[in-house]
Phi, psi and omega in degrees: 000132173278138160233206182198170180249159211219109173046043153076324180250350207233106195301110152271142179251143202295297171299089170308335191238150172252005165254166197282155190263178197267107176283152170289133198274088203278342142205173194266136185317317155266019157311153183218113180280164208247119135285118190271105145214047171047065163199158204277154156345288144321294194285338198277334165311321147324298196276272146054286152308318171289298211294333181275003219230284190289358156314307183277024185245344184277352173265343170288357176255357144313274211304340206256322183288340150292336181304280198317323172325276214282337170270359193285165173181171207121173200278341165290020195303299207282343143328302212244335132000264175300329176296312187299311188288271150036268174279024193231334129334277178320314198262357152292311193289299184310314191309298194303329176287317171311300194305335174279333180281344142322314233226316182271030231200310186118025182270188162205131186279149171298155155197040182225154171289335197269327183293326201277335198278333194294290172277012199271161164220027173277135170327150146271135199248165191262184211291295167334163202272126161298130165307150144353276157347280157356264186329328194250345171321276198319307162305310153305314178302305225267299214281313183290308156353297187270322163318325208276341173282322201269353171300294188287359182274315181308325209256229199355326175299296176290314175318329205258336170111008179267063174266035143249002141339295213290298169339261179298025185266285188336285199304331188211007161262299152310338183257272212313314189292312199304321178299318194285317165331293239269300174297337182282293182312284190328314164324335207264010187250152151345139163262350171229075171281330179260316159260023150264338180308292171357299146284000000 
């Protein structure tokens, strides 16, 4: 910064204030700017709302798969260790695609802890450490949650003409949550099911 002297003791600087001014909010969280990309108003603003609404339950289930990630313990530790760093990985890469598809719709994505915590309607789990069980109880609740939203939203999506909603609902919120279903709850069956069938 240049300065110059002002009556001999007193320095003025070229910036006058050294704190930052408050930037501006060049749009408002719920505006929706009209993009051409040939689709109404109304779906982009649908889906918009929906997609910000499974934004903050997918980050909040990313968070729960680091919590569990950094807490497990137990004789499945080093198993479920690496599965939780796994699907908590998995449900990033989904986060940054909702979220970019929110912004490309004419939206503006959720992104502060304090906002996702606001919206989320995943349980908040305490703070202290869970069983093993616990832990995949409580992930299986959170993944059907978002599931049970993101199925009727992917159908309202294709209706309204937002198939690339629909799209990335289908292709990568629905697959992925199903898969991750699917490895966890296996933990949770029974191991000898063909022999109690059996007897």
């Amino acid at each position: 910064m240049s300065a110059k002297p002002v009556d001999g003791n007193v320095m003025e600087h070229a910036t006058r204030s050294v704190v930052p001014r408050r930037p501006l909010e060049i749009q408002l969280y719920a505006q929706i700017v009209k993009r051409p990309i040939a689709l109404a108003e109304a779906a982009c603003r649908h889906s918009v709302e929906g997609l910000n609404q499974l934004l903050a339950d997918t980050i909040t289930l990313r968070d729960l798969y680091k919590k569990h990630h950094w807490q497990v313990s137990g004789p499945m530790f080093y198993a479920l260790h690496l599965l939780f760093d796994k699907h908590a990985a998995e449900q990033s890469a989904l986060i940054d695609a909702i979220a970019e598809r929110v912004q490309m719709l004419g939206g503006v994505s959720l992104a502060m802890a304090p906002d996702i915590a606001e919206t989320t309607r995943i349980p908040r789990p305490p703070k202290g450490r869970e069983s093993a069980f616990g832990q995949i109880e409580r992930l299986l609740t959170a993944h059907e949650l978002i599931l049970a939203q993101a199925r009727p939203m992917a159908r309202q999506a294709a209706e309204n003409g937002d198939d690339g909603t629909n799209d990335l609902l289908v292709s990568s919120m629905i697959r992925t949550n199903e898969m991750q279903v699917w490895f966890l709850a296996e933990h949770l069956a029974p191991s000898d099911v063909v022999g109690a069938a059996s007897d």
